[in-house]
PADREN-741067 format. One record per residue (C-alpha): residue in one letter; x, y, z. Coordinates in steps of 0.25 Angstrom, whole numbers, plus 2048, in hexadecimal, padded with zeros to 3 digits. Each point is the difference from the previous one (the first is absolute). Layout:
// PADREN-741067
aXYZ ...
//
This chain:
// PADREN-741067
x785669A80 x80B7F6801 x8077F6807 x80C7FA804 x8037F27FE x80E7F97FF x7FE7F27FD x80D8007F9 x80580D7FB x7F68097FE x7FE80C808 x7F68097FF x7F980A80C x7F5806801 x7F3802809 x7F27F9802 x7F880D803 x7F0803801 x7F57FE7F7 x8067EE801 x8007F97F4 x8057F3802 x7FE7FD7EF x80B80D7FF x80A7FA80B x8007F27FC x8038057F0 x80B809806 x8067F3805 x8007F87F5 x80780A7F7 x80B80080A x8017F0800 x8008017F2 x80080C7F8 x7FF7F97F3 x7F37FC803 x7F38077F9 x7F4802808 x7F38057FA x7F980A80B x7F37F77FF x8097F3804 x7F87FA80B x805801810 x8007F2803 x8097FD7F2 x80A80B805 x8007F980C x8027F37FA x80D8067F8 x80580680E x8007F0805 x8057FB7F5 x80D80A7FF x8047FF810 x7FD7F2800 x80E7F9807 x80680F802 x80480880C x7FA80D7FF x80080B806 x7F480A7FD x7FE810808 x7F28057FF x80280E804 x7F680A805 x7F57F9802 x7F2805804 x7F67F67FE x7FC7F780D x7F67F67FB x8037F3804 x7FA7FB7F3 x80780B7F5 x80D7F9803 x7FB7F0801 x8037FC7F2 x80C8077FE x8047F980D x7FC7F37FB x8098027F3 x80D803807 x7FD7F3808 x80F7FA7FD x8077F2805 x80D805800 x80480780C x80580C803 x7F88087F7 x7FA80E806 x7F68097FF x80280F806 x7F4809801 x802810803 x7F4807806 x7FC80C807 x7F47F8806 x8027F680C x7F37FA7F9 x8067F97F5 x80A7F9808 x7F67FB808 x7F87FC7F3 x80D7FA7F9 x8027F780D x810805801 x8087F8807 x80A80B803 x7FB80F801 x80B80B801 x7FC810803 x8098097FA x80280D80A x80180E7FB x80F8057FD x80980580C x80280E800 x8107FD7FF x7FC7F77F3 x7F880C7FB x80A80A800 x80B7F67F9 x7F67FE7F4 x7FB80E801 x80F805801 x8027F97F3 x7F68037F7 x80180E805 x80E804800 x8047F77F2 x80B8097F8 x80380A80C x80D802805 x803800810 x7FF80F805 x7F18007F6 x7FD7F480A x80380680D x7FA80C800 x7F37F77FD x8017F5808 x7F980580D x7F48047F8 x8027F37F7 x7FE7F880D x7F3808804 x7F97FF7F4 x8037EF7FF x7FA80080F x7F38037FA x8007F57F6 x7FB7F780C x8077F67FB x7F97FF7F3 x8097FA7F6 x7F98067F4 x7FE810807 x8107FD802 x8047FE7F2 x7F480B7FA x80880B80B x80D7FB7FC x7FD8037F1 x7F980D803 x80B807807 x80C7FB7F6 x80080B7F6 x7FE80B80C x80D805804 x7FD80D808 x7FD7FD80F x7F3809801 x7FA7F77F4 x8047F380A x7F880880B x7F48057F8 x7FE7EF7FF x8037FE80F x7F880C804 x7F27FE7F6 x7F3802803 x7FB7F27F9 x8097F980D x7F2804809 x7F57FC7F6 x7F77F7806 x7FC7F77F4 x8108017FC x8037F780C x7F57F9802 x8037F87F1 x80F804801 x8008097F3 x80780C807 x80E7FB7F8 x7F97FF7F2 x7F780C802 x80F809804 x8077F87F3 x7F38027F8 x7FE80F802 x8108027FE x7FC7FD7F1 x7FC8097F5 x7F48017FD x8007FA7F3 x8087F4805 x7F67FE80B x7F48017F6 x8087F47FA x8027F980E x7F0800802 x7FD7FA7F1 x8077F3806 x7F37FF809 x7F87F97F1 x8087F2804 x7FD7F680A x8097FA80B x8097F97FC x8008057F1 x80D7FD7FA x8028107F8 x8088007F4 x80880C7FF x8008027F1 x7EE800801 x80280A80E x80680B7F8 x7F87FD7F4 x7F3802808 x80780B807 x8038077F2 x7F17FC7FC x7FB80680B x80880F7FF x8087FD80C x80D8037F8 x80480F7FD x8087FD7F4 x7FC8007F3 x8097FA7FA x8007F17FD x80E7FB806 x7FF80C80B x7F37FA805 x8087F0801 x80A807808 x7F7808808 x7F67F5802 x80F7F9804 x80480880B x7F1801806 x8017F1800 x80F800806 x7FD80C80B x7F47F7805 x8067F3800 x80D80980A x7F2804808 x7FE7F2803 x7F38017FA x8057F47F6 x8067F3804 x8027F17FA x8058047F4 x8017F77F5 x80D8047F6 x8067FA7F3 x80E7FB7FE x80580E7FD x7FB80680F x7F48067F9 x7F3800809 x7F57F87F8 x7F580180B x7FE80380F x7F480180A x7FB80780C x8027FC80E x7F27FD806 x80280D80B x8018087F2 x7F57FB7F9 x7F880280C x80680E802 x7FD8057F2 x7F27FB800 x7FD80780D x80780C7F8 x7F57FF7F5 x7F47FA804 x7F880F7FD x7FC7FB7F2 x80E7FE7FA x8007F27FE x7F47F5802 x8047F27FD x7F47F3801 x8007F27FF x7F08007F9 x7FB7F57FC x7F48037F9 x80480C7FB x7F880D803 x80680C803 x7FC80E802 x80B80B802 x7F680C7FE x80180580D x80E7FD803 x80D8087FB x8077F57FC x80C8037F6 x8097F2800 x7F77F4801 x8047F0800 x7F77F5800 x8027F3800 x7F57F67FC x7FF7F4805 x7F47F87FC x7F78077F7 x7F37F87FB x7FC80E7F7 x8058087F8 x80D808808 x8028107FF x7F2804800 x80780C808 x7F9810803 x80580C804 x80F7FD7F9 x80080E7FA x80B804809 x8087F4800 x8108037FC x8037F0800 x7F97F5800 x8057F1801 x7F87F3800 x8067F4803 x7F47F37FC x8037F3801 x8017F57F4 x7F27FA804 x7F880D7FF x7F78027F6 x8048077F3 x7FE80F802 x7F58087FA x8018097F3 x7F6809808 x8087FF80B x80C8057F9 x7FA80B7F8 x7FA80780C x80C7FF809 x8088067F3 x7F580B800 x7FF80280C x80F803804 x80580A7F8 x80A80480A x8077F1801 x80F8027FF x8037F2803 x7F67F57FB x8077F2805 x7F77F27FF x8087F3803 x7F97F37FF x7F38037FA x7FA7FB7F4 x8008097F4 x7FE8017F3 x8058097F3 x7F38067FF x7FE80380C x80C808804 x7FE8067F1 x7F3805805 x800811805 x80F7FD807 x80380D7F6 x7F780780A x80C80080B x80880B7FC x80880280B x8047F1800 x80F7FF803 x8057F2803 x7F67F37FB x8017F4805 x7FA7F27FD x8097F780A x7FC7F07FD x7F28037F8 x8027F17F8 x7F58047F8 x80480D7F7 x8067FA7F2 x80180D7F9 x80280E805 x7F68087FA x80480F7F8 x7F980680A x80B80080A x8078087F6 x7F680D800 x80580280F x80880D7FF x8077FF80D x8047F2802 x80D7FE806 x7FF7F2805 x7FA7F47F8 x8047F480A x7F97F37F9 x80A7F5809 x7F97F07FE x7F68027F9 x8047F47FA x7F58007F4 x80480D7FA x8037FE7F3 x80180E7F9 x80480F804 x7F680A7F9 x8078077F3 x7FE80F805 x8087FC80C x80B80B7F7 x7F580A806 x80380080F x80B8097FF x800803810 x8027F2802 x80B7FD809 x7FF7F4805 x7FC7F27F9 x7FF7F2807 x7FC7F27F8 x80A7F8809 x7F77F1800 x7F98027F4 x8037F37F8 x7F88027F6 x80480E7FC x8087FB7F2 x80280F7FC x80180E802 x7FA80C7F8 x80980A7F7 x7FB80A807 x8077FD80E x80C8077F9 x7F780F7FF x8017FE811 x80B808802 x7FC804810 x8037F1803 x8087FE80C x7FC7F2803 x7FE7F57F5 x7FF7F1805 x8007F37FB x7FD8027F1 x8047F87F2 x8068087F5 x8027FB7F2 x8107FF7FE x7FE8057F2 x7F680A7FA x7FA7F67F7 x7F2803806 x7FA80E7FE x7F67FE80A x8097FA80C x80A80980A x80C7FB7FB x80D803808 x80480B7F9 x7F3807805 x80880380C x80780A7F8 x7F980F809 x7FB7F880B x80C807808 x7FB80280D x7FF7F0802 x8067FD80D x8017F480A x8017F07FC x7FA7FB7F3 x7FD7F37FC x7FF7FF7F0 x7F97F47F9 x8078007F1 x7F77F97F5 x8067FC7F4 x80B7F77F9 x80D809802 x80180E804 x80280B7F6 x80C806805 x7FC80E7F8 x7F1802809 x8097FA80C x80980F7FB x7F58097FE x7F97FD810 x80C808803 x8037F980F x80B808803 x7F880B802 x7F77FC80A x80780580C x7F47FB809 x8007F37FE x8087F780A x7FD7F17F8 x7FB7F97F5 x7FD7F3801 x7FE7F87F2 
//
């Protein structure tokens, strides 16, 4: 959840959605007054609001809260009060589907959008729909084309989801199967205006759906990155190939045909085009929950945390702990569980070694084991983690607490994804790490304090990603990845960003990494 706020050049959009959290949105602001600054998760409300005051203070500003849900008067006042400027002309534009706010908000001006007319409909239908045809291919669609946009009830979303639907059907028939479909007269279709999604969602195959419906385990407003969707995807056997590239490119083009779909939207992309990141549009979200509220997926915000899943069928679980007085985790009925991702907060208490070794023995079927904030320690990730077998992709996202990781990681046959991003007091790499020979994917981007990495990172030949890491320039040290460890790591692919340590570079190691032949790999950066 973002914002939008151009006090001098910054632009940045995003949306305010349900569950409100004012500590979220007023953090999301500051980082766009000043992206420089660093902001600890446990910085208290009224100092970020303090900073906000004292960034805009003799500015004109210009701030777009988008898709606002929350109407209580008193959510809103201290924000209010912080944006409370002596030079004019400064504006503050709230977008809502909820004539409740605006009445909470005390607007001065309110503006209702109406729907789409039916001649605007069919332009941006017409566009989306015919993109690469030649004239005669448009004709003989047209007619058809402009029935079909007459049931978007002008709907801006269901125009642009039909519009991509019907681009790569070139036969008229197909064109009339879509006009002409059943799931036009279901009630609870049009009732919560899914019947554009539900034609778009049952046009994909099976396996591409299956990967659609896992995008249900984040939240409105989750900012997806596309590199940890596939990932996930690939951990969770979405992805038919076997083969380590195959299944990048295949995770590639599920991503690509989705995003077509509409099903993707406000994309966030690097300098070379690349899409970095994207979300869902709220209609989407809510459409793939509805899609899998039979057990698929179960998400909570617990506070003290005591959860029984035994007589649910629960495959894909998030929870996100807000304020937990005991010990989090203490979790039953997880024998069943495919991923699991908790997301604590700094404050909470440090988890539980009993905690932990239950939920490792317990779950013997997670695939994707993901913890973001919590407060961990070496021991107690060492303790029965080798029990998960069918662990795919690991992630510890933001646990400050884990100095070391422990050898036992290394004993998981099937790991493919080790992502250890800002856990800013990790200080080591295990040895054996040369053991995890299905590992594709390995992230320390944000780990200051890691000064080095194993030798054995060059026995990873399966790696496809490799971020942020520091390599000795020579090969001085036996016990440290130098660059010329590089030298069969040939499926790397993408951007990396290389740390050298060392007085000069050892031109002879520099050879022997044998960078020409890593075809994959689009950047280095040292």
């Amino acid at each position: 959840m973002t914002t939008e706020f151009r006090p001098i050049s910054t632009k940045k959009f995003g949306c305010v959605s349900d569950p409100f959290d004012q500590a979220q949105i007023v953090r999301a602001i500051l980082e766009d007054l000043d992206p420089t600054i660093f902001l600890q998760n446990t910085t208290p409300l009224q100092t970020l609001l303090r900073k906000i005051r004292e960034n805009i203070k003799d500015k004109k500003f210009f701030l777009v809260l988008d898709d606002v849900w929350a109407d209580h008067g008193q959510d809103w006042e201290q924000l209010k009060a912080a944006f409370q400027s002596d030079k004019s002309g400064s504006r503050i534009l709230v977008t809502s589907r909820k004539d409740s706010v605006a009445n909470h908000l005390e607007s001065s001006h309110v503006f209702y959008l109406d729907l789409l007319s039916e001649e605007i409909c069919w332009l941006i239908h017409y566009q989306k729909a015919f993109t690469g045809r030649n004239q005669i291919g448009r004709q003989n669609l047209e007619d058809i084309e402009r029935a079909i946009a007459k049931k978007c009830k002008g709907l801006p979303l269901t125009v642009k989801t039909l519009g991509g639907l019907l681009q790569d059907k070139l036969r008229r028939d197909e064109w009339e199967n879509v006009l002409n479909s059943e799931i036009w007269k279901l009630d609870f279709a049009q009732q919560y205006n899914y019947t554009p999604l539900l034609l778009s969602y049952y046009d994909l195959p099976s396996a591409m759906r299956r990967s659609f419906l896992y995008c249900a385990t984040c939240p409105k407003s989750y900012e997806i990155g596309k590199d940890e969707l596939v990932q996930n995807w690939t951990a969770q056997g979405y992805l038919n190939s076997d083969d380590n590239l195959g299944a990048e490119l295949e995770g590639e083009d599920y991503f690509k045909c989705l995003a077509f779909r509409s099903f993707f939207q406000d994309f966030d992309k690097d300098a070379n085009g690349n899409i970095l990141c994207c979300k869902m549009h709220d209609m989407v979200h809510d459409f793939v929950q509805f899609l899998t509220q039979y057990g698929f997926v179960t998400e909570k915000i617990v506070e003290d945390l005591t959860l029984d899943l035994s007589s649910k069928k629960t495959r894909h679980l998030r929870l996100v702990i807000e304020n937990s007085s005991s010990s989090p985790l203490s979790i039953y009925g997880t024998e069943n569980l495919r991923s699991l991702v908790a997301v604590s907060h700094p404050r909470n208490k440090k988890t539980s070694s009993e905690a932990l070794k239950k939920l490792f023995s317990r779950s013997k079927h997670l695939r994707l084991l993901e913890f973001k904030w919590f407060n961990l320690y070496k021991c107690e990730i060492a303790r029965d983690i080798g029990n998960l077998i069918h662990l795919r992709y690991l992630s510890l996202i933001s646990c400050h607490t884990i100095d070391t990781l422990p050898e036992a990681v290394c004993v998981l046959p099937n790991l493919q994804s080790l992502n250890l991003r800002d856990c800013h007091s990790l200080g080591k790499l295990p040895v054996g790490i040369g053991k995890l020979i299905n590992l594709r994917y390995l992230c320390t981007k944000g780990c200051p304090s890691l000064t080095y990495y194993p030798k054995g990172i060059r026995n990873l030949t399966s790696l496809v990603r490799l971020s942020y890491i520091k390599l000795r320039a020579d090969c001085n040290d036996a016990r440290r990845f130098s660059i010329g460890d590089l030298e069969n790591l040939d499926h790397l692919g993408g951007n990396i960003c290389v740390e050298l340590i060392g007085d000069a570079i050892d031109w002879n190691e520099a050879k022997r990494a044998k960078l020409h032949k890593k075809i994959h790999l689009k950047q280095m950066e040292i």
